[in-house]
Each structure stands twice: as C-alpha cells, then as structure tokens.
C-alpha positions as CSV (number, residue, x, y, z in Angstrom):
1,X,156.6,194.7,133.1
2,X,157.2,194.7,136.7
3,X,159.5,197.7,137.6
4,X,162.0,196.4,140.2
5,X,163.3,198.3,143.6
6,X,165.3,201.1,142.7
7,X,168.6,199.7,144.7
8,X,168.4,196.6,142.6
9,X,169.4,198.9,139.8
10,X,172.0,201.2,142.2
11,X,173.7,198.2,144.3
12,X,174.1,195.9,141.4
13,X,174.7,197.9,137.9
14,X,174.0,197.5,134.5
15,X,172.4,193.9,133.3
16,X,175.1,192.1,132.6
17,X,175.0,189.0,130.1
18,X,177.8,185.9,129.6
19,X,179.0,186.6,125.9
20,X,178.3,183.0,125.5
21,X,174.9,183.5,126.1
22,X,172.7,182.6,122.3
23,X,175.8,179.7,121.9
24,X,174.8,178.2,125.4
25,X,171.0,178.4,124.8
26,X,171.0,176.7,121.8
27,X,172.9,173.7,123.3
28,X,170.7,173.6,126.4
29,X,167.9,172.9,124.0
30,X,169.5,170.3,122.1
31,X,171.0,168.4,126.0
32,X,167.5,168.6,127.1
33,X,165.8,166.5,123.7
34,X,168.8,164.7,124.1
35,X,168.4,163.5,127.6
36,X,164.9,163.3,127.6
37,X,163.6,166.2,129.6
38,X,162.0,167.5,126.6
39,X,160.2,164.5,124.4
40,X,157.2,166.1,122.7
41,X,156.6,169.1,120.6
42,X,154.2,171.2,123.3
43,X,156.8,170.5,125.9
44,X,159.7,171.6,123.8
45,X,157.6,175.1,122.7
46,X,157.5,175.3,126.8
47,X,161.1,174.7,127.5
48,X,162.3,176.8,124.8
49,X,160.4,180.0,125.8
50,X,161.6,179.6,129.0
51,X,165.0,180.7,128.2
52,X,166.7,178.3,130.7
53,X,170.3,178.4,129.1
54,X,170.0,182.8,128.7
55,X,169.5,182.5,132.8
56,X,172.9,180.6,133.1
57,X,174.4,183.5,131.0
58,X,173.2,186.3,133.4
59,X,173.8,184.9,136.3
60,X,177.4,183.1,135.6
61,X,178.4,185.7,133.3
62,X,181.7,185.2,133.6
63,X,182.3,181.2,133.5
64,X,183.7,179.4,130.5
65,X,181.2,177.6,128.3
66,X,182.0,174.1,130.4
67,X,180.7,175.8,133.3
68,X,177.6,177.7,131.9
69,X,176.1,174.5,130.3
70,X,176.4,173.0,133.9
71,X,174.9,176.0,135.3
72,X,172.4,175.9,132.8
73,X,172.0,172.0,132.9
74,X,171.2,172.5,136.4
75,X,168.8,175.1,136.4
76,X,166.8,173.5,133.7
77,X,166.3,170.2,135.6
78,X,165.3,172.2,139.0
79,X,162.7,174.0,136.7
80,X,161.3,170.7,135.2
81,X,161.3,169.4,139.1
82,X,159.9,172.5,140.7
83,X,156.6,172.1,137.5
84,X,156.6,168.4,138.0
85,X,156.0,169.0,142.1
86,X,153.7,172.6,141.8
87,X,151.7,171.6,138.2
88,X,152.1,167.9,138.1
89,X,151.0,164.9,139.0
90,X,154.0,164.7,142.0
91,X,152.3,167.4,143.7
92,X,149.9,165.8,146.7
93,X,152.0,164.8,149.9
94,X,152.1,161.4,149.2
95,X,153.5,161.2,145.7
96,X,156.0,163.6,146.4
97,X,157.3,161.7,149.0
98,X,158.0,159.2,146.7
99,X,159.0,161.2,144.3
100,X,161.6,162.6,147.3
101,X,162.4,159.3,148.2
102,X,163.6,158.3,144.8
103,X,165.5,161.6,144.2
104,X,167.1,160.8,147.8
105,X,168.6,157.8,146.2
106,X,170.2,159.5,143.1
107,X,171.8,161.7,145.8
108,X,173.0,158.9,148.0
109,X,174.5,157.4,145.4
110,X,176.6,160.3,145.6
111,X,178.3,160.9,141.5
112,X,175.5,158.5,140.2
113,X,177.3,155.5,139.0
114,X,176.2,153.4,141.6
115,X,172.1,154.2,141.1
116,X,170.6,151.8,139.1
117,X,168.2,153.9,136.4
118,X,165.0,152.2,136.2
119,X,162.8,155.5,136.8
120,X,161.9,158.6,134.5
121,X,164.2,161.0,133.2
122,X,164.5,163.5,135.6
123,X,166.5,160.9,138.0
124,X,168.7,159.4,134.8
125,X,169.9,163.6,134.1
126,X,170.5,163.9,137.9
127,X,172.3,160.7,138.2
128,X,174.3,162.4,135.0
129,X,174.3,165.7,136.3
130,X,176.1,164.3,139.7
131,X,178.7,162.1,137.5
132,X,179.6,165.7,135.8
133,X,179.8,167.6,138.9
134,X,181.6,165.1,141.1
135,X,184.4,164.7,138.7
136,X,185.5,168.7,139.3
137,X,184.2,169.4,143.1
138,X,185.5,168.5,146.3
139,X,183.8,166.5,148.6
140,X,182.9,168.9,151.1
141,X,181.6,171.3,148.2
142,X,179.7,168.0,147.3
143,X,178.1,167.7,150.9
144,X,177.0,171.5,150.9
145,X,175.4,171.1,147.3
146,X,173.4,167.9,148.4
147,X,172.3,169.1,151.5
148,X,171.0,172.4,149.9
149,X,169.2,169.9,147.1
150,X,167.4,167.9,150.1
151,X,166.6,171.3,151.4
152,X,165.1,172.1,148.6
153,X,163.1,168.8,148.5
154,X,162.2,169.7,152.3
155,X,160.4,173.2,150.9
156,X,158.6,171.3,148.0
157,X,157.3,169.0,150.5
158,X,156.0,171.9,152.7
159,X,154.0,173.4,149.9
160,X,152.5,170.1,149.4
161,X,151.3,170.1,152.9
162,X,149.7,173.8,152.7
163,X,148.0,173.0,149.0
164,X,146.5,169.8,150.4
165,X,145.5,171.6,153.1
166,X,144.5,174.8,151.3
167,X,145.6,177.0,153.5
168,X,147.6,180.0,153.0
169,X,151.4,180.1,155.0
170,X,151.7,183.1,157.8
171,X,154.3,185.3,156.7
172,X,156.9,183.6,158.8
173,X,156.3,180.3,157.6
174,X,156.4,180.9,153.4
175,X,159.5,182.9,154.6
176,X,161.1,179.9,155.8
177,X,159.6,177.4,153.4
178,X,160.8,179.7,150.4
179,X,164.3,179.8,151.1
180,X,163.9,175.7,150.7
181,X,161.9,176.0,147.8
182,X,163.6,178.5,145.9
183,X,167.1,176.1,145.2
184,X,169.0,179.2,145.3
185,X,171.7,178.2,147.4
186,X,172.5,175.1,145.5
187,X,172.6,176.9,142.4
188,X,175.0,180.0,144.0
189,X,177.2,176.5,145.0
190,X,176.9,176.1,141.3
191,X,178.4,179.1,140.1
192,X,180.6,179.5,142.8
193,X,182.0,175.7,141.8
194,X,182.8,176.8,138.2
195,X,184.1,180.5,138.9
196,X,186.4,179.0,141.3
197,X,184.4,180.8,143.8
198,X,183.7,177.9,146.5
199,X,184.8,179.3,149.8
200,X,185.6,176.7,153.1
201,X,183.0,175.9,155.9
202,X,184.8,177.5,158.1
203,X,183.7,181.0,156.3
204,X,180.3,179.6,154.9
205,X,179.0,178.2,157.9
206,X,180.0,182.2,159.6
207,X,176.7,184.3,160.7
208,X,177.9,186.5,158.2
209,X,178.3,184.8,155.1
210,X,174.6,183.1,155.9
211,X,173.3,186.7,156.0
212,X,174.7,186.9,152.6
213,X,173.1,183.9,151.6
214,X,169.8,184.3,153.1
215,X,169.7,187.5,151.0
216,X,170.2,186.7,148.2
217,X,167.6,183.6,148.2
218,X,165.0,186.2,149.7
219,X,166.2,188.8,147.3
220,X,166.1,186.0,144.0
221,X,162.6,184.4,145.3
222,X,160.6,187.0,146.3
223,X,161.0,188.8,142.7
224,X,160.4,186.2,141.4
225,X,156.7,185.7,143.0
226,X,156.3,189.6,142.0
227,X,156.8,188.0,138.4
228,X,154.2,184.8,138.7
229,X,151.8,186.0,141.2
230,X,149.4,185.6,138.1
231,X,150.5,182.2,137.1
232,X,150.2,181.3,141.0
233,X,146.9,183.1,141.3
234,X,145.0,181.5,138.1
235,X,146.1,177.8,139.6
236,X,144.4,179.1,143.0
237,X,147.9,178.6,144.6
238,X,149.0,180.8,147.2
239,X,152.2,179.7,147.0
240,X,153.6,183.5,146.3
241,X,154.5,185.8,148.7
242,X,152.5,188.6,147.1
243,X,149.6,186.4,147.6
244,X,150.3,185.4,151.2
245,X,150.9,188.9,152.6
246,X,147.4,190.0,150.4
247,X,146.0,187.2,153.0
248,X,147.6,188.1,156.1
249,X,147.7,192.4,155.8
250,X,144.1,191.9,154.1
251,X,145.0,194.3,151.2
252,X,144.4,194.3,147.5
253,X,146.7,192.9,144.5
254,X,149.0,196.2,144.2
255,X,149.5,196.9,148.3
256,X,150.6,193.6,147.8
257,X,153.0,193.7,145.3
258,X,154.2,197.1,146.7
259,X,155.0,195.5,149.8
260,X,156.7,192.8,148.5
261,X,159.0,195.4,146.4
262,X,159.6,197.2,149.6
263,X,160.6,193.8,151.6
264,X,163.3,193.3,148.2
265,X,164.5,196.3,149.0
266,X,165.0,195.8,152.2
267,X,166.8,192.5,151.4
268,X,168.8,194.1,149.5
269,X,170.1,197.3,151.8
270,X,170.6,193.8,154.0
271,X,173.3,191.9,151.3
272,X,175.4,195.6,151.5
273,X,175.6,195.7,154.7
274,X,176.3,192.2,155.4
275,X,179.0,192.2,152.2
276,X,180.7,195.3,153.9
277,X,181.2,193.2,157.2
278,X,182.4,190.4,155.2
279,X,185.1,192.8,154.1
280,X,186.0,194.2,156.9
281,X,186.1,190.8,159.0
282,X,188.8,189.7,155.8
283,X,190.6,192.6,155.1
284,X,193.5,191.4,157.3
285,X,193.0,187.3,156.6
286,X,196.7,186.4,156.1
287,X,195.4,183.7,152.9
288,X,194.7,186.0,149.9
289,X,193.1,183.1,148.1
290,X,190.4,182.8,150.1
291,X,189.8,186.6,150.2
292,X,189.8,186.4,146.0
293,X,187.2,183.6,146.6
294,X,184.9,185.1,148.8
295,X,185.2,188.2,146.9
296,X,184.2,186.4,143.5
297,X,181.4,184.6,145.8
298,X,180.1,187.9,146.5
299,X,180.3,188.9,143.1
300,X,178.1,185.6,142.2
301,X,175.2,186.6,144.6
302,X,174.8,189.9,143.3
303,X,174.9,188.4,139.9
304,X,172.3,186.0,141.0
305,X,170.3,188.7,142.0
306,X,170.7,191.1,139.0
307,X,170.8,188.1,136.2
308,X,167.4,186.5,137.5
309,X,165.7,190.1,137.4
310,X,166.6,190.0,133.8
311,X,165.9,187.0,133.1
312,X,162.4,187.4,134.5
313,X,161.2,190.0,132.5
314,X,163.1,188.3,129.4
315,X,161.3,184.6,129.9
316,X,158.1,183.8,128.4
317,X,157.2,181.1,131.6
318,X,156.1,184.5,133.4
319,X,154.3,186.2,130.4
320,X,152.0,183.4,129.4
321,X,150.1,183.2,131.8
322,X,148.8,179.1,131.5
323,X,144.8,179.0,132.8
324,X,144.0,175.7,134.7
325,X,142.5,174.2,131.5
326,X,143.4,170.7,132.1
327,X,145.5,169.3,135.1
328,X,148.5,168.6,134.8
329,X,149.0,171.1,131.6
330,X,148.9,169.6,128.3
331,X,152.4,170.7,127.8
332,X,153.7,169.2,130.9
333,X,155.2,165.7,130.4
334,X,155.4,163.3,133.1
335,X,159.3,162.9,134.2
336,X,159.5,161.5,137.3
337,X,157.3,158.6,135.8
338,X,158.9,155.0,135.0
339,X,159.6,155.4,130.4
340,X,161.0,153.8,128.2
341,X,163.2,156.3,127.2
C-alpha cells in the first residue's frame, strides 16, 4: 500500500463511496460484454478486477444511477483506450495517428449518428457514448468535453514520440504531456454534466478556475504513477513521473516516490488556495446559481481527487503487476481493430 500525503486525508475527508456503488459495477460489467469492449474470458478477468464502475462511485458519489453509468461508461472506455495506446498494438507514432485520426471522426461527427461504424469497438461505444451525452449537455459543454478528449489524444501522441524514441521526458515536459494524458478534465466535465455542476466559460476559462483544474489533473495523475511505477517500470516505460524525476534528480526508487508525494502535496495546498480565491472572487456574484454550480464543481474535484486515491489502492490493475511476457498482453484484445462484432 502506498500511503498517500497527509493533506489528502485533511483537505478532503473521509473516503467517500456513491451508495450505488456494487449495483453500478455489476452493470458496467454487463455494458462492456454487451458492447464489445470486453469479448473474451482473459479480457473480462482484466476488466473486472479493475473495478471501473466502483471508480464512478467514488468519484460521483452523489449522482443518480443515470449519471454514474455514464461516468462509469466513460471511464471504462478511456481505460481500454489509454491500454490499447501504452500496451497495444496502437502504441508506435504512426498507428496511433491513425488510431487518432479515426477517433477524430467519431468526435466530428459530434452525437455519433452521422459516423458510419465500419471500425472496432472502441469507436462504435464512443459514437454511442456521444449519442448519450449529447442528448442532456449543451453545446458549449459539448465543445469543452471534445476539446479535452483531443487533448487527451494530443498527450497519447506525445508518449508515443518519447517511447519510440526511448527517451525519458524533462520534468517540464511529462508535466505538460500528463495533464493531456491523464483525461481528467474531460472526465471532471463528466461529473460536473450529471451533478448539474457545469459552470459557463466565462468562469472556466478564468486563471482561477484553471488553477483549480490543473490541480486536480496533477493531483489525480501523479498518484496515480505513485501507484503503477511498477507496472510502468517492468514494461521499461518511463512514462511515470516517479520514474522521470529518478532520471532527472539521479536518485533511487524511494527518493523518487518521496518526491513525487511531496509534489501531491504541494498540488494539493495549491487546489485550497486557489478554491478560497474562487470564493472570495464569488461571494458577491449577483447569480446564486452559478455560485451553487461552481461550488458543487469544486466539490467534484476534490472528489476526483479523494475517490481515485481509493480507488487506487482498491483496483487490482495496480496490484498485479503484468511482466512483459508477450506483447501486446495476452489479455489485451485488439479494439481499435476493424471486427465483426
């Protein structure tokens, strides 16, 4: 177990779990057979452990069950697209750019209906997964979301670059290419879309509210690669920020993850302080709705950042450790790949 930075436990509480939580896991699992993401027994065992839908619950916990299999819809399918790109066979430069091209056109098409499915099924579930989210969001919520998936896309692409390369990133550059790669804006435009939580661009686009954001990504990510610095490591991927600063401060395994705990907390001392200007820069905004949404946006980023602690320590994708046995894994299907499914 991976003790986390004190404040995580002082700034953000208790863990704190969606009641909804077993009902919503169990019908993750079934969506994901029944769409496809999940088509053979070794894959299944995989998805299961990973505890996709028990994420949703502790980091929504307090959407409706509509909302958490969303949530939970969505985080699955960035999880099957962030193994297909780092595990896969999408991962050189040149086949995830195709693989980024054809995603780009699911997202063009903007709700899905007008993208022809002829791929795998990790485009037919996004084309889906856009029809479900266009029919309750508005369309500059839709623009934001988008923009943070090809952002995300952007940071995959990156990491393709520095693995072909096999190089490791300065610091500076896997900060940057980690807040891309780490989807956690779209998925805080997730929560914030079913918790009625989506504020206007006129406050997200505010130096403020980014610190917030930036944060919480930092905050999210970078505990995370305290959590799979050994999964990382056994693929010879630095991809890991525990692994990059070991490069670039020339330390061993522990100074690095000590460091890395100390950056989180510093993240984290940098969402209060940015959360108690938001405040005070809203405390006399004559529209009360937007100060209810901005506090409940708030109230999703720490969640984010509580809930995914959790929910590392809880999942089985950071205990099992996979060893580079074959390539891609034996349990890793290929769904970006034209089926007949």
């Amino acid at each position: 177990m991976v003790p986390a930075p004190d404040l995580l436990f002082t700034a953000f509480g208790p863990p704190l779990a969606n009641p909804l939580a077993g009902a919503v896991e169990d019908l993750n699992r079934l969506w994901a057979r029944r769409v496809h993401l999940v088509r053979i027994a070794t894959a299944g065992h995989r998805f299961d452990e990973s505890l996709f839908g028990i994420l949703a619950a502790h980091t929504t916990p307090h959407a409706d069950m509509a909302g958490l299999q969303l949530c939970a819809a969505w985080i699955s399918w960035l999880f099957q697209l962030d193994d297909q790109h780092a595990e896969g066979a999408h991962g050189s430069p040149a086949a995830w750019t195709r693989a980024t091209g054809a995603i780009g056109q699911v997202l063009l098409a903007g709700d899905g209906r007008r993208w022809q499915p002829v791929e795998g099924p990790l485009l037919r579930v996004l084309a889906s997964l856009m029809q479900r989210i266009s029919a309750i969001a508005s369309a500059e919520w839709q623009l934001r979301f988008v923009q943070h998936v090809h952002d995300c896309l952007a940071g995959f692409a990156r990491e393709s670059e520095y693995r072909a390369a096999g190089a490791v990133p300065t610091v500076a550059d896997y900060i940057g290419i980690r807040r891309l790669s780490g989807a956690v804006p779209s998925c805080l435009d997730l929560a914030d879309l079913v918790t009625a939580a989506d504020v206007p661009a006129a406050l997200y686009e505010t130096g403020t509210y980014q610190r917030l954001v930036l944060a919480t990504a930092d905050v999210v990510d970078w505990t995370n690669d305290i959590f799979s610095v050994d999964k990382e490591a056994a693929r010879g991927d630095p991809q890991n920020f525990v692994l990059v600063l070991e490069h670039a401060e020339g330390c061993d395994r522990a100074a690095a993850v000590a460091a890395t705990k100390g950056r989180v907390a510093q993240r984290i001392t940098d969402f209060l302080a940015a959360e108690r200007d938001l405040r005070t820069s809203l405390r006399q905004h004559p529209d009360p709705d937007l100060r209810e949404r901005a506090g409940r946006a708030t109230a999703n980023m720490r969640h984010w950042m509580r809930g995914a602690y959790d929910w590392y320590q809880a999942s089985a994708r950071y205990r099992n450790m996979r060893r580079p046995a074959t390539h891609p894994p034996s349990d890793l299907e290929d769904l970006l790949a034209a089926s007949e499914s």
